[in-house]
C-alpha angles and dihedrals in degrees: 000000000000126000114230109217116187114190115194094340108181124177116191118182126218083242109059145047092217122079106238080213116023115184110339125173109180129158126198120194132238096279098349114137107228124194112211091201117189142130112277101276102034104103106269094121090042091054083045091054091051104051085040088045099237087117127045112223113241083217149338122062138277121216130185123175102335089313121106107213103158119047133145094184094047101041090245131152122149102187111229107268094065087055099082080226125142118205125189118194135212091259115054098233092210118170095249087205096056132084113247085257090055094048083049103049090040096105089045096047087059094063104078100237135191109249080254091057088043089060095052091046093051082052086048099058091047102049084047087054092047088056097051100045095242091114098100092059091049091130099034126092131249089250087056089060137078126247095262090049088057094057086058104059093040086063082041090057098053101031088055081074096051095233112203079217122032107194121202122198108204083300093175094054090102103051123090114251095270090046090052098051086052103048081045087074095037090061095043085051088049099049089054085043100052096027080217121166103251139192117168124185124210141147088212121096116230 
């Protein structure tokens, strides 16, 4: 799995005087799980959106894997779909209209595929449900499970297209204070499981 490496990174918004990131150099190694850890305001989304490419830094580089695809200096952007990242929000973004094995086979569904291909990555989604313990609610909605549950789906969702970078936005900020310490060592099981890059952001302390 690839390191991310950002060297001087800087976002400044339209809006204010003030840069959201001034400055940063960070380096995360080659499946390492790094916790960005800050009060709510001070930059830790930004940061998020410009490894992910949802922001465009206002300086500084972005590095993943041996791969620039963020650099003032250089002229260089590579949008987010050609970054092999997955990202998953504070709120799940489920389809509401779609089972829990639909939700999880949506970005695979996206590659266009051979029917060979199609049968492994049927294989594929269910092997990641499997892992996650969401097997058993294949058929159900994302209104018919709890908020943990939820969760689940939402990591299913983005490991079923084997990202280099998973990215978490304070993912756990909707459960209830059992549900979060839960979800906590599922994702630490995950993470030795997978063997996934990952940054997770949270004001919360562990």
């Amino acid at each position: 799995m690839p390191s991310i490496q950002l060297s001087h990174l800087t976002k400044t918004y339209a809006s204010s005087n003030s840069p959201a990131v001034n400055n940063l150099s960070l380096t995360v190694n080659d499946g390492e799980f790094m916790c960005l850890l800050g009060p709510l305001g001070c930059g830790k989304t930004t940061i998020l959106r410009m490894i992910a490419g949802i922001e465009h830094a206002s300086g500084g580089e972005i590095v993943i894997g041996d791969k620039v695809v963020d650099s003032v200096t250089q002229g260089i952007y590579v949008p987010p779909e050609k970054r092999g990242i997955g990202l998953v929000f504070q709120s799940y973004a489920l389809w509401p209209h779609m089972t829990v094995e639909q939700n999880v086979d949506f970005g695979l569904r996206l590659q266009k595929v051979s029917a060979q291909a199609h049968i492994a990555r049927t294989q594929d989604v269910q092997d990641v449900m499997e892992k996650l313990r969401i097997a058993d609610y294949a058929k159900r909605y994302p209104a018919q499970l709890s908020g943990g549950q939820q969760q689940r789906v939402a990591l299913a969702r983005m490991l079923a297209v084997n990202p280099g970078v998973l990215l978490l936005d304070e993912p756990l900020s909707n459960l209830d204070a059992t549900l979060r310490l839960e979800m906590r060592a599922e994702l630490q099981r995950l993470h030795e499981t997978f063997g996934t890059t990952i940054v997770f952001v949270s004001h919360d302390q562990w």
